[in-house]
N, CA, C and O atoms as a GROMACS GRO file, in nm:
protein
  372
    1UNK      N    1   8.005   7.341   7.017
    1UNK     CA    2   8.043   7.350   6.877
    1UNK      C    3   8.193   7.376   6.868
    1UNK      O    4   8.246   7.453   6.948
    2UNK      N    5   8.267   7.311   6.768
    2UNK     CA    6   8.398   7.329   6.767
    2UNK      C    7   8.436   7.398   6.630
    2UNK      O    8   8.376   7.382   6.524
    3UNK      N    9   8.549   7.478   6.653
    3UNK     CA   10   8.555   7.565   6.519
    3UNK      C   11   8.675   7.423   6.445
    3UNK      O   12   8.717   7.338   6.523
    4UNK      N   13   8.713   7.419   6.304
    4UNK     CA   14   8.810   7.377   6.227
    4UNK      C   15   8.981   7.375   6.356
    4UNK      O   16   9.078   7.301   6.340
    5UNK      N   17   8.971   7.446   6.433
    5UNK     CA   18   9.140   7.409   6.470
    5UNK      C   19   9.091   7.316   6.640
    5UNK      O   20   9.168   7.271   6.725
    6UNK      N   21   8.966   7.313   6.639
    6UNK     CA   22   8.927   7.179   6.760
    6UNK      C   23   8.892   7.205   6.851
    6UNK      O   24   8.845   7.120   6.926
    7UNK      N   25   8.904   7.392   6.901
    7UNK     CA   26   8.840   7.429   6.980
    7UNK      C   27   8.683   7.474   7.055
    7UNK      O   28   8.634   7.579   7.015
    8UNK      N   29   8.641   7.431   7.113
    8UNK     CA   30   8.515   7.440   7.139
    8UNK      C   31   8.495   7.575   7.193
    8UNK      O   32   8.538   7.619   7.300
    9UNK      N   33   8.417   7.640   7.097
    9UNK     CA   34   8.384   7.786   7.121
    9UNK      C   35   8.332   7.840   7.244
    9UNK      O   36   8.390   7.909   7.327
   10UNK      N   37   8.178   7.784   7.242
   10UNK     CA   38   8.124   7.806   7.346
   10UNK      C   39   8.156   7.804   7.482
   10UNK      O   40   8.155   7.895   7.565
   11UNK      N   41   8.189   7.663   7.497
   11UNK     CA   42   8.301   7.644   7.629
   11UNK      C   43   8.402   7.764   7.682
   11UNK      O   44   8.403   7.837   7.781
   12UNK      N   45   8.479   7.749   7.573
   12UNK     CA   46   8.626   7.861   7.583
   12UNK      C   47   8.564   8.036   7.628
   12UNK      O   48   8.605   8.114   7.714
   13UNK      N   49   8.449   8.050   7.526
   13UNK     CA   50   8.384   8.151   7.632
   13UNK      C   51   8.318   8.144   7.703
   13UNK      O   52   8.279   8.256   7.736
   14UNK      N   53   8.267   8.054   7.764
   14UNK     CA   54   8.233   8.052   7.936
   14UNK      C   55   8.303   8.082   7.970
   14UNK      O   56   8.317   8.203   7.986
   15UNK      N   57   8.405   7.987   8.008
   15UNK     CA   58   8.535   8.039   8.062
   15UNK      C   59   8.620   8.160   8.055
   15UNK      O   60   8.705   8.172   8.143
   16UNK      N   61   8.615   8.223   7.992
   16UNK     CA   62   8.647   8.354   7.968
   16UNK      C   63   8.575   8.422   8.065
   16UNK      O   64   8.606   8.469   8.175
   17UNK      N   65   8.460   8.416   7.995
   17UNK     CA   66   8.323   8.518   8.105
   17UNK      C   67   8.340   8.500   8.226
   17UNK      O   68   8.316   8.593   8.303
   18UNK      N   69   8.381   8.389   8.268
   18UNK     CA   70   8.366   8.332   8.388
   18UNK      C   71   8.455   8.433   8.501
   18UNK      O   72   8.432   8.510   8.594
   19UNK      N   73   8.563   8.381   8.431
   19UNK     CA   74   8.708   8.463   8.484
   19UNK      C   75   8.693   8.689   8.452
   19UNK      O   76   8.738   8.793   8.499
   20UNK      N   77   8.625   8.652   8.371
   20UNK     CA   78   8.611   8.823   8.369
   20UNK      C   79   8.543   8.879   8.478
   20UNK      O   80   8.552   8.994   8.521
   21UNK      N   81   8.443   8.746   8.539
   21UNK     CA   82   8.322   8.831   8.626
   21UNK      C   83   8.397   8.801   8.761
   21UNK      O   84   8.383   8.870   8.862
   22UNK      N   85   8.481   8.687   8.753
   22UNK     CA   86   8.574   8.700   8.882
   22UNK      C   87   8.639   8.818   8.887
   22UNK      O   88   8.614   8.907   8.967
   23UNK      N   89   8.749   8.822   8.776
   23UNK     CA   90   8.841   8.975   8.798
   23UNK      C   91   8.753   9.077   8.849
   23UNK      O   92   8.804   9.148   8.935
   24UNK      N   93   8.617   9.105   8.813
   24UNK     CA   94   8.545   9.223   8.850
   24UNK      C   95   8.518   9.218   8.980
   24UNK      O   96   8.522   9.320   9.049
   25UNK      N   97   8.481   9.070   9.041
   25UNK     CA   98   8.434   9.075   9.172
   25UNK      C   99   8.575   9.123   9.273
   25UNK      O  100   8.574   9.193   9.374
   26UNK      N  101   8.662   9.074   9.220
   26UNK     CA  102   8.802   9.065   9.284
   26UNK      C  103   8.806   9.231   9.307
   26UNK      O  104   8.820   9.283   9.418
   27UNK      N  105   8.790   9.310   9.171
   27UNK     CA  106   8.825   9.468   9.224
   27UNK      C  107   8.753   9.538   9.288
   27UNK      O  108   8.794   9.636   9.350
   28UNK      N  109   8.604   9.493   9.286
   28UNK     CA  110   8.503   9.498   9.407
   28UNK      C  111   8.519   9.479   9.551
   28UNK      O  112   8.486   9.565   9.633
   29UNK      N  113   8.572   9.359   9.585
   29UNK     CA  114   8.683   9.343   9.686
   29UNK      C  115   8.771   9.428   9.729
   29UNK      O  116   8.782   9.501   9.828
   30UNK      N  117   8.848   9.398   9.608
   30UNK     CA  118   8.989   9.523   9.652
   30UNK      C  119   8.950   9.676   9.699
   30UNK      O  120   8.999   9.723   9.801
   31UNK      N  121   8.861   9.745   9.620
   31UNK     CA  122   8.799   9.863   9.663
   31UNK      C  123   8.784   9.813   9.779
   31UNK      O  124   8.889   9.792   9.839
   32UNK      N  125   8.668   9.780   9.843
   32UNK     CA  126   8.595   9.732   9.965
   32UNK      C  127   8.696   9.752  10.052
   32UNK      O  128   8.687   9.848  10.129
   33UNK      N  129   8.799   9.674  10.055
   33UNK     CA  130   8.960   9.636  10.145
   33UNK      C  131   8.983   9.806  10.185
   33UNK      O  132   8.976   9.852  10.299
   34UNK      N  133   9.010   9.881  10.062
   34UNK     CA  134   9.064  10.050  10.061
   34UNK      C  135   9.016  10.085  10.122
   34UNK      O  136   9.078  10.162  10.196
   35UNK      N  137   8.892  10.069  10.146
   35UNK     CA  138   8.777  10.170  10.201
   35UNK      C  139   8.802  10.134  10.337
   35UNK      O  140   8.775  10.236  10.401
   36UNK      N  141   8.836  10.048  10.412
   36UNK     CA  142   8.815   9.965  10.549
   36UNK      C  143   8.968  10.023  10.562
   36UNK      O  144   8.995  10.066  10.674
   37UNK      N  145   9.062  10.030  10.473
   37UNK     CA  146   9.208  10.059  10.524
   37UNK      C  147   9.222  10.230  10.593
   37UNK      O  148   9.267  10.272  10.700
   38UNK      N  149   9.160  10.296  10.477
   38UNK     CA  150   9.109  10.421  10.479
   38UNK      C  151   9.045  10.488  10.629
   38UNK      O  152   9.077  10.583  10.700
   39UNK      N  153   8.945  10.391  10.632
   39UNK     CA  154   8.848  10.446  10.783
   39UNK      C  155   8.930  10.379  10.886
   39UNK      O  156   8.916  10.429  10.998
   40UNK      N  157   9.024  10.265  10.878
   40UNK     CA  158   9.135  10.256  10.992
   40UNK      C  159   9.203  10.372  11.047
   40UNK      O  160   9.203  10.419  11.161
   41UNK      N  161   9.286  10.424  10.891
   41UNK     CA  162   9.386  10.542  10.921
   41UNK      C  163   9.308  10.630  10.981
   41UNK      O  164   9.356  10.679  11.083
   42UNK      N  165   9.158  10.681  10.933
   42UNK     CA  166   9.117  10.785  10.984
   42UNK      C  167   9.085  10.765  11.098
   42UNK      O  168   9.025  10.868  11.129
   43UNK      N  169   9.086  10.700  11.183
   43UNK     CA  170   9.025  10.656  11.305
   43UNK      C  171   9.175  10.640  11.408
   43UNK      O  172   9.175  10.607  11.527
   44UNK      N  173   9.286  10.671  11.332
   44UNK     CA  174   9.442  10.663  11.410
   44UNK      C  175   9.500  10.519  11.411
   44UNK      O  176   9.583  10.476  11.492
   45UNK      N  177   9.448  10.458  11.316
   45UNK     CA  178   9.524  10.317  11.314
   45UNK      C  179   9.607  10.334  11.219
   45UNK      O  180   9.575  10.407  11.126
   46UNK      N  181   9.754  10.257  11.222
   46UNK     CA  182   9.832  10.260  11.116
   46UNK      C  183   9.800  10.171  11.015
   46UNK      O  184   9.763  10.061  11.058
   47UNK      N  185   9.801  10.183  10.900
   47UNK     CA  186   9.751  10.096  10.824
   47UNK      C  187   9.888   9.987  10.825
   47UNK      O  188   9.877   9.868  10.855
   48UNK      N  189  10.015  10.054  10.787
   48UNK     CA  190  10.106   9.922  10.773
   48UNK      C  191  10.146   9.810  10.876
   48UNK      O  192  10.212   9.709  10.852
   49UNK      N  193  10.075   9.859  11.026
   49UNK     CA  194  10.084   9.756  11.133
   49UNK      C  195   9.970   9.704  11.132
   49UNK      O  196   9.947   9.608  11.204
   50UNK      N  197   9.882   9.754  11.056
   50UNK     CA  198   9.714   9.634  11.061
   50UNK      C  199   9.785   9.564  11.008
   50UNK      O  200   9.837   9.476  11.078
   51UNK      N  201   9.817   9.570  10.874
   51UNK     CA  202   9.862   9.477  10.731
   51UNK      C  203   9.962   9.353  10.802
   51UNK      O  204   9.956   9.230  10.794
   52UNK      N  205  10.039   9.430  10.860
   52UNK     CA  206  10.138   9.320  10.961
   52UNK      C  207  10.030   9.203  11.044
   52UNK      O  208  10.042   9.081  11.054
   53UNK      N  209   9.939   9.284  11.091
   53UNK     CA  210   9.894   9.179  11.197
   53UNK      C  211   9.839   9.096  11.122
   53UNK      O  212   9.848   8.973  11.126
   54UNK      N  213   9.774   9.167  11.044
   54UNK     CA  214   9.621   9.085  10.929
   54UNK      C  215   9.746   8.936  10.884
   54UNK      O  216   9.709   8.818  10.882
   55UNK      N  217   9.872   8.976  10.856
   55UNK     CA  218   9.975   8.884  10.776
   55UNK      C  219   9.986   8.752  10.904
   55UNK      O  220   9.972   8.631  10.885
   56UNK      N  221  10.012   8.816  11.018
   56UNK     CA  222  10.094   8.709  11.113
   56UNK      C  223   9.959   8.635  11.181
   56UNK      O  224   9.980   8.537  11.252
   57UNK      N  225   9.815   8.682  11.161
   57UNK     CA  226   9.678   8.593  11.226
   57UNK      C  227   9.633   8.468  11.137
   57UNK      O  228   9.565   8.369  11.158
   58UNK      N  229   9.728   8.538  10.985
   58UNK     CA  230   9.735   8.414  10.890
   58UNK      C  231   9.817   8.340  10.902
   58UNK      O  232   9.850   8.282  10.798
   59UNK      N  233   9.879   8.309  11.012
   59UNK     CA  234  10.017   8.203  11.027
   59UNK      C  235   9.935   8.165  11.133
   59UNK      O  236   9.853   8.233  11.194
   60UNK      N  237   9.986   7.988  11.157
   60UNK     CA  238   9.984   7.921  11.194
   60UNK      C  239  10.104   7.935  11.329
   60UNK      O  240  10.223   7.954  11.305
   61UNK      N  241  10.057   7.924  11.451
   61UNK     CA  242  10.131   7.954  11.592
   61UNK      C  243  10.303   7.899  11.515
   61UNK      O  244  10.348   8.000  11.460
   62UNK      N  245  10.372   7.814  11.502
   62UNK     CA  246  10.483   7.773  11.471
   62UNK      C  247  10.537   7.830  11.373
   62UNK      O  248  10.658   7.848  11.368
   63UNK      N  249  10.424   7.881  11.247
   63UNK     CA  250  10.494   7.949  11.129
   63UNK      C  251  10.540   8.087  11.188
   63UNK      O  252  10.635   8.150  11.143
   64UNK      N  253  10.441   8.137  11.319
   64UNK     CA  254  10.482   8.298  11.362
   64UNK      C  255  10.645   8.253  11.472
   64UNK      O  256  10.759   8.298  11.474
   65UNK      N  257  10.607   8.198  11.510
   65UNK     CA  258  10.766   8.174  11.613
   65UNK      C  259  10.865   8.150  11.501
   65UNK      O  260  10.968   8.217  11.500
   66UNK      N  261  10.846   8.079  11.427
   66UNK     CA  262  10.970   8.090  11.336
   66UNK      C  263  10.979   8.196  11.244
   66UNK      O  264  11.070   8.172  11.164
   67UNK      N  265  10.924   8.300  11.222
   67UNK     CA  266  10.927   8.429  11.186
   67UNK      C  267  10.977   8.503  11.280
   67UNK      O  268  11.069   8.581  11.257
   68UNK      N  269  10.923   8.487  11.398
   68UNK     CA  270  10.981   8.558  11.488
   68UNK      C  271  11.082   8.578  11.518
   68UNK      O  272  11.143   8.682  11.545
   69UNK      N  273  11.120   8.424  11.513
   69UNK     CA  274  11.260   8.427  11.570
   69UNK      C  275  11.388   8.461  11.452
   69UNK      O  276  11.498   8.504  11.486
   70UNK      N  277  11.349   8.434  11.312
   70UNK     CA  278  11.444   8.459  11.233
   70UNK      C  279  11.468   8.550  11.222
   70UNK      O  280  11.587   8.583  11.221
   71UNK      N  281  11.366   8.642  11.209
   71UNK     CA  282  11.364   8.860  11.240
   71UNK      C  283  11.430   8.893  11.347
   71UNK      O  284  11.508   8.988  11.340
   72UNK      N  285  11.416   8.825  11.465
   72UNK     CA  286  11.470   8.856  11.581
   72UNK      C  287  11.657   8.814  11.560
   72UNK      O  288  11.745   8.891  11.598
   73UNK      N  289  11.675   8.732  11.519
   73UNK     CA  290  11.816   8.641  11.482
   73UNK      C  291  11.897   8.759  11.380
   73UNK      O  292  12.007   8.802  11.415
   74UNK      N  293  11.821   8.814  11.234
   74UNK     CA  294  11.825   8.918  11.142
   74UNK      C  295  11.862   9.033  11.222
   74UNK      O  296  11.981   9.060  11.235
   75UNK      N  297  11.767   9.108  11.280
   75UNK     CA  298  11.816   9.207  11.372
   75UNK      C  299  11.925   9.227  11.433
   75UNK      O  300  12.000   9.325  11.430
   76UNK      N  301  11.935   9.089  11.512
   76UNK     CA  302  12.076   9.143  11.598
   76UNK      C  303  12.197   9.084  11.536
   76UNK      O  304  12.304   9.075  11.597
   77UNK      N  305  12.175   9.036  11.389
   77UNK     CA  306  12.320   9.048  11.319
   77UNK      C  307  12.334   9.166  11.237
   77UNK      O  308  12.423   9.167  11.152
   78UNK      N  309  12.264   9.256  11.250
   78UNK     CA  310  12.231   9.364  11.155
   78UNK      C  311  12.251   9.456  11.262
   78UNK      O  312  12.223   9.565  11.212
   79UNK      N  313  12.276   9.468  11.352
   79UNK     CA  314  12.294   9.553  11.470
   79UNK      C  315  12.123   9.648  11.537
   79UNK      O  316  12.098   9.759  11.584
   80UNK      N  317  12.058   9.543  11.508
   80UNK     CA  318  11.900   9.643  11.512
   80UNK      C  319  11.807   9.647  11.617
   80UNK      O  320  11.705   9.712  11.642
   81UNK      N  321  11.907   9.508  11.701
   81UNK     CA  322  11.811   9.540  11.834
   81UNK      C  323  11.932   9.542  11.946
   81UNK      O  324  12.052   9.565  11.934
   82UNK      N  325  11.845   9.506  12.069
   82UNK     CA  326  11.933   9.517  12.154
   82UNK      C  327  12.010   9.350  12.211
   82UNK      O  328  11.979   9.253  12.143
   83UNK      N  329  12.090   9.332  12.314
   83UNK     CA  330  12.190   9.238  12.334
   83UNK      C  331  12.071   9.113  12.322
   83UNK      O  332  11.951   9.120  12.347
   84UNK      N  333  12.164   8.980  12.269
   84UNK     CA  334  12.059   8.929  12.212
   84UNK      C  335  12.095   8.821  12.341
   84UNK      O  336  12.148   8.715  12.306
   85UNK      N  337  12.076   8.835  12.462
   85UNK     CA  338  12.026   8.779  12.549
   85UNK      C  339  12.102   8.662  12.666
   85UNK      O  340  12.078   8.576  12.750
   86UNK      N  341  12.210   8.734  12.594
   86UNK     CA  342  12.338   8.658  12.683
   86UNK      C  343  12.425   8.738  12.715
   86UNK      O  344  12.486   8.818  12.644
   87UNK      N  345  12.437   8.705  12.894
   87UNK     CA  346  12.443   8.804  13.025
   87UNK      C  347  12.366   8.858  13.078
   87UNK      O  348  12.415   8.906  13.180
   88UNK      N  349  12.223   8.892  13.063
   88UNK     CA  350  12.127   8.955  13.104
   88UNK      C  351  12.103   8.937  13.188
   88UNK      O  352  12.062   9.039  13.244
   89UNK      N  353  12.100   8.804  13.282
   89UNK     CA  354  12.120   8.758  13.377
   89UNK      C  355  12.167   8.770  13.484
   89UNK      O  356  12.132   8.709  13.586
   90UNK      N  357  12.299   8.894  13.469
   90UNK     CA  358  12.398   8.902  13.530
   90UNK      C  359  12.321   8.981  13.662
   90UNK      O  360  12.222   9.038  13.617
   91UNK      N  361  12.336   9.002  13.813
   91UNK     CA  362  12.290   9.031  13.835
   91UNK      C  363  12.347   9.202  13.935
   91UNK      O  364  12.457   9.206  13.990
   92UNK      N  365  12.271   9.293  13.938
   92UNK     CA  366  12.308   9.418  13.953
   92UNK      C  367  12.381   9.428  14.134
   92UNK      O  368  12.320   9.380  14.229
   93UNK      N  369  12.492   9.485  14.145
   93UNK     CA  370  12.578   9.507  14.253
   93UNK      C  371  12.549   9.597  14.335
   93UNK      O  372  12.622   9.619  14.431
   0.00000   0.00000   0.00000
């Protein structure tokens, strides 16, 4: 049924509903996630290096080397790691 400005009512709230019962499932989820982050920490896991890993098992082998390497590249123009790998070679007297 369509009201006078052309919109079809019924429809438009399905869709609505639809998306409401997603958002709900979604924070159902999200809780769920807390709870699993939660019994990590308590168990001596860091939560912000899970989150890291959970991030880089979602990359694709080439997307992580080129992360890698740009962090690694970042770092040692930022003074944050150590010699970035030229002379290392050299060998001890």
């Amino acid at each position: 049924m369509s009201d006078p400005g052309g919109v079809a009512a019924d429809q438009l709230r399905a869709f609505v509903e639809r998306i409401e019962r997603l958002n709900e499932e979604i924070k159902v989820i999200n809780d769920d996630k807390k709870d699993v982050y939660s019994e990590a920490k308590g168990n001596g896991y860091d939560v912000k290096i899970l989150k890291e890993v959970i991030k880089l098992r979602k990359m694709q082998p080439h997307e992580r080397e080129e992360h890698d390497a740009l962090l690694d590249l970042y770092m040692h123009a930022l003074g944050m790691a150590g010699p970035s790998g030229v002379g290392d070679d050299v060998e001890a007297a």
